[in-house]
N, C-alpha and C positions, 0 to 999 in steps of 0.2 A: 504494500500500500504506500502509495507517496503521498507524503503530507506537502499541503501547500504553502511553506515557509515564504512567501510574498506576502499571502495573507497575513500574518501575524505579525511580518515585518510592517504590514501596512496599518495595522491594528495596533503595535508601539508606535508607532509616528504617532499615527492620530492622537495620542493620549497624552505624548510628552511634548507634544507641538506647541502647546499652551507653558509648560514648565522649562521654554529651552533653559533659562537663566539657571533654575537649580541641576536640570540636566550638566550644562558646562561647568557648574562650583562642583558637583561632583566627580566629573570626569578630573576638575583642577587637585583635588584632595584624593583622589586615587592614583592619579599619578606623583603626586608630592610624597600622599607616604611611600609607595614603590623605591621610588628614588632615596627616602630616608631610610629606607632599610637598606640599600646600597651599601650607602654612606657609613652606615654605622660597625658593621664590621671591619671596614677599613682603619676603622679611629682605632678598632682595638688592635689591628696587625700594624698601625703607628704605634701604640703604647706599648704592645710586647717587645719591638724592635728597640724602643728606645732604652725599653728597660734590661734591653741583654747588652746592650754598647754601655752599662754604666753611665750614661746623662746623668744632669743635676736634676733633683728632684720638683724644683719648677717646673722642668719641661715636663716632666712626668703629670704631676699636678694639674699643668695646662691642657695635658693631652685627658685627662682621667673627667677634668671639666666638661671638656667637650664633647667626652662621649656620654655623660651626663645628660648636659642639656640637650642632646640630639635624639637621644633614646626619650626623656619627657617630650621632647616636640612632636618624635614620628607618634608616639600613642594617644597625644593629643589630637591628631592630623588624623588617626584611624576610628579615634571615638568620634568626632566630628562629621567623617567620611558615611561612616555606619549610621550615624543619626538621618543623615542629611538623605543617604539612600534611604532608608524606610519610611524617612517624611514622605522621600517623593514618592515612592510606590505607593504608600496609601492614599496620598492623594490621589495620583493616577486609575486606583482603584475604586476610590469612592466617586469619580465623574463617569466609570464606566456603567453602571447598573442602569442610568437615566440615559442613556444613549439606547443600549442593549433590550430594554426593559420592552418598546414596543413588539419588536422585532420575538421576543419569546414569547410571545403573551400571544395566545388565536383570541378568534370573534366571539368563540363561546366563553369567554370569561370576562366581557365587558364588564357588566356590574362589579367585580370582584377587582380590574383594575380601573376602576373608577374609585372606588371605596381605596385602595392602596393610595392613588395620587390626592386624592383628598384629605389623607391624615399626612401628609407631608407636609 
């Protein structure tokens, strides 16, 4: 059986069409944490280096900072990310039923989606 992936792709558009703005903040924060997770192993193949060549303990320090504050920023950057996706999806979710709603609904249940749009 082939599924029609146009379709679906055309049924995300429609939905996030309205939300591009939080569409692109999260595309922006999923690739930001990506990239901070890079990053942050790196600090620590800087600080093991430094700390087998005997450096002064500054640079050790400055190096132990930075993977510090890089490590709080990317899980900052992931809670943010995660938030920001599930906003969007339920929003996206809750404009889909009032689009969808006619289209499921036959002739023989007018009264019944009449009483439904009514208590809305």
């Amino acid at each position: 059986m082939k599924v029609p992936l146009r379709r679906y792709w055309n049924l995300l558009a429609q939905y996030l069409r309205h939300r591009k703005w939080q569409f692109g903040f999260l595309s922006v924060l999923l690739f930001g944490s990506t990239g901070l997770q890079l990053i942050v192993p790196q600090i620590t193949r800087r600080f093991i280096d430094l700390a087998s060549e005997s450096t002064p303990y500054r640079v050790l320090i400055g190096a132990a900072v930075a993977f510090i504050t890089v490590s709080v920023i990317q899980q900052a950057v992931t809670v943010l990310a995660r938030f920001s996706g599930e906003t969007l999806a339920w929003n996206a979710t809750n404009d889909l039923p009032d689009s969808i709603w006619p289209s499921t609904v036959s002739d023989s249940t007018c009264d019944f989606t009449t009483s439904v749009r009514l208590a809305k």
